[in-house]
Every structure is written in C-alpha cells, then in structure tokens.
N, C-alpha and C positions, 0 to 999 in steps of 0.2 A: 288195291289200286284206288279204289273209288271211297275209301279210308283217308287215303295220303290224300286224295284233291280237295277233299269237305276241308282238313287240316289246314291246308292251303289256302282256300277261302278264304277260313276265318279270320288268318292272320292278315290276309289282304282288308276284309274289313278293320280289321283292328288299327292297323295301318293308316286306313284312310281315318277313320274315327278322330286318331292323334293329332293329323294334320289339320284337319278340321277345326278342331279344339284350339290346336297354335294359331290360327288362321282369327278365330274367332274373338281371342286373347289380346293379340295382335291386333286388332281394329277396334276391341274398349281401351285399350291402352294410347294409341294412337286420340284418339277421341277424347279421351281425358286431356291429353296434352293438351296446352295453351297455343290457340296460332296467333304468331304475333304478326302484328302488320306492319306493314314498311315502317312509318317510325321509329314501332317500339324497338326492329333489330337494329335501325342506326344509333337510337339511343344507346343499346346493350353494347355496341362495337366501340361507341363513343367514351361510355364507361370502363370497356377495356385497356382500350388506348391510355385511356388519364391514370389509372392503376398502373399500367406497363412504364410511361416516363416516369412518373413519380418516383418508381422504385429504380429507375434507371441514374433520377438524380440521388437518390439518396447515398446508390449506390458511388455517384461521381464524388459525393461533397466525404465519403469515408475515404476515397483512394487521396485525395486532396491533404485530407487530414492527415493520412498514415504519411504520406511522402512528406509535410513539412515539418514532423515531429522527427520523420527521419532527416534530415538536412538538421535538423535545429540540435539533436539528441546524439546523432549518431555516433558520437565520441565520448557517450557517456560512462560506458563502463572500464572505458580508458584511463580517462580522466578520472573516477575512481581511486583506482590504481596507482594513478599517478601522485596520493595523496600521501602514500607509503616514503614518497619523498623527502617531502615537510616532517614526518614524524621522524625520520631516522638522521635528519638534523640536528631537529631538535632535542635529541636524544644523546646525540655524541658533543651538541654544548654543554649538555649537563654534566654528562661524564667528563668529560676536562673538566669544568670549575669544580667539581665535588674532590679532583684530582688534589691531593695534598702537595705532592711531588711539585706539581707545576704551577700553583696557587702565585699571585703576585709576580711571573714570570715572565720576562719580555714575549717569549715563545706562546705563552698562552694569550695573552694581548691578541698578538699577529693572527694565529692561529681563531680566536675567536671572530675576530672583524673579516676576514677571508668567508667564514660561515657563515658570518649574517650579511655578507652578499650575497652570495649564492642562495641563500633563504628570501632576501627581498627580490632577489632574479624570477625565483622560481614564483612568488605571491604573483609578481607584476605581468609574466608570463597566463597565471592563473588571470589574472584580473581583466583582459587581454582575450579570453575565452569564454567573459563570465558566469569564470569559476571565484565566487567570494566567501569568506571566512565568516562564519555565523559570529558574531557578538553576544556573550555569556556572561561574563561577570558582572554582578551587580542585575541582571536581569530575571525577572522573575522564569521559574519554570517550564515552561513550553513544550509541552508532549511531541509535538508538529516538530520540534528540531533539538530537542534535549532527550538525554538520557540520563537520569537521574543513577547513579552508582553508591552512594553514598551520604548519609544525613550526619550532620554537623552540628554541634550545639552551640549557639549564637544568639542571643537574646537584645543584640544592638541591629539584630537583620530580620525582619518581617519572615514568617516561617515559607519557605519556600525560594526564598532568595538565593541564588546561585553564586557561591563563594569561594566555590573553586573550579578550574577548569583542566581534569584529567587529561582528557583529547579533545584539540579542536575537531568540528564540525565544517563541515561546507555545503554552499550550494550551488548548484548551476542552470544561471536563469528560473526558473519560480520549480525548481524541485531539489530535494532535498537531493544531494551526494553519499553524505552521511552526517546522521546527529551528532552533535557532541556532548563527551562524557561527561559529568559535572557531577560534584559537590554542592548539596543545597543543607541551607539553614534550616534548626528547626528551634522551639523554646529548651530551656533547661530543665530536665526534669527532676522537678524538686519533691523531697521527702517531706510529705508532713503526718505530722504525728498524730495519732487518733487517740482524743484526750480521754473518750470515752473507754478505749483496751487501756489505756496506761491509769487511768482511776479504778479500774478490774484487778490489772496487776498489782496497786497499791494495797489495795482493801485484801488481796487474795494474801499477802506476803503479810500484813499485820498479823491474819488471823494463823499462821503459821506459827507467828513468833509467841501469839499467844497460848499457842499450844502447850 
C-alpha cells in the first residue's frame, strides 16, 4: 500500500516537472517573439490588404480575358470544319474538268459556274466572320502558316519560294485555322564531275591495257 502511494507521488512530481518545463518554454518563446506596436500591425494589415486586391485584380483582368477570347473565338473549331467545304469543292471542279466525257460541254460550262458561286458564297460568308485565305504562291516559306510537303526544282525561283499550293490555308482574325500545304522551290542539283577520280580512272585503265 505505502509502495503504490510513493509510486503515485512520483508521477505526480513528474507531472508537475513537465508542466513546468512547457510553462517555462512557453514564456522564452513568447519573449522571443517580436511585439509589434500599433504602426507596425497597421502596416502588416495594410500590406495584406494590397497583396489580397492585387491578386483579386489580376484575377478580374484573366476572367476579362478568357470571356473576350471566348466571344471573339468561340466559333473557332466550327469554323475549322467548315473549311472541309471549300476543299470538297474544289475537288469536284477538278474532277469534272479532268472529266474526258464532259471536256468542252455545254453541261460542264453550267455545271462549273453554279460551283464557283457557291465557292465565292461560301469565301464571302468566310470573309464576313473573319475567316480569310492565307496567300501562298509566290511567297516565300513561313513556318507561322505554311507547311512545306514537297521540294521542287526551279532554279528561276529563289530556294524557298512557294510554287505550288496543295491546300489552302486560312485564318481567323490573327490565328491560324489551318496552314497551308505547299510546294516550295529549291536549286537543281547538278552533277559535277571530279576531275581528280576521272584522271585515277584514266591512268588506272592505261596501265591495264599495258598489261
């Protein structure tokens, strides 16, 4: 019995010991702290404050942004799409005129000028949204709205010069829709002959025949 009370004790000092210690802990740490005086906490609130709008505008002038890209853009993958038009046009004039059957034929006359209204409908429509057709031929190269498929050898065209035009390209208002495919120019590449192996090969073939 008088076992179990000493036991008891102890951990009551122990107990208190601990508190002590956090107590003691507790008031170098408090101490350490900085107290600031009236100023310095209007300052730090003040600094908050200006931190909290800033980020409140920044945050206004991106919802600003995204809504007038969306009013301005929002048709863009539409309008895309809509490009599939123009090519499948221009696709079925080809096919007539390449038509033997129908070559010189009142029928393909009619037939062609009906298509190229409805192609200039569809430009003017485009043009109307703007949606406009990149300019390629004759123009030098341009990563920004060319796609290079093909090199061509042309020696009357500065190397780079675009000389033919696979698929047009478009764009709407200052981005691209889609580049256009193009044929560009390059030099001819010319054989020459290396007089130094063909004076090898001459000297090599004497000494043959002298054999």
């Amino acid at each position: 019995m008088e076992k179990d009370q000493n036991i008891k004790t102890e951990k009551n000092n122990i107990n208190q010991e601990n508190s002590e210690n956090k107590k003691l802990k507790d008031n170098e740490e408090a101490k350490d702290e900085k107290i600031l005086t009236p100023e310095e906490k209007i300052g730090e609130l003040e600094d908050k404050l200006t931190r909290t709008f800033a980020e409140m505008e920044n945050q206004r002038r991106r919802y600003e942004k995204e809504k007038d890209e969306a009013f301005e853009y929002g048709g863009f993958s539409f309008a895309r799409e809509t490009l599939n038009l123009t090519d499948n046009l221009e696709r079925a004039e080809q096919s007539l005129k390449n038509d033997e059957s129908l070559k010189n034929s009142e029928t393909l006359k009619k037939t062609l000028e009906h298509l190229e209204i409805i192609h200039k409908d569809i430009l003017s429509i485009f043009k109307k949204n703007n949606i406009e057709p990149i300019i390629s031929i004759n123009k030098k190269l341009d990563p920004n709205y060319h796609q290079a498929m093909m090199e061509i050898e042309d020696d009357a065209k500065e190397p780079g010069t675009i000389i033919q035009e696979i698929q047009k390209g478009f764009t709407m208002k200052d981005r691209l829709l889609r580049p256009a495919l193009v044929g560009v120019s390059k030099k001819t590449v010319k054989k020459e002959t290396n007089k130094e192996e063909d004076k090898k090969d001459k000297e090599n073939k004497e000494k043959k025949e002298l054999k």
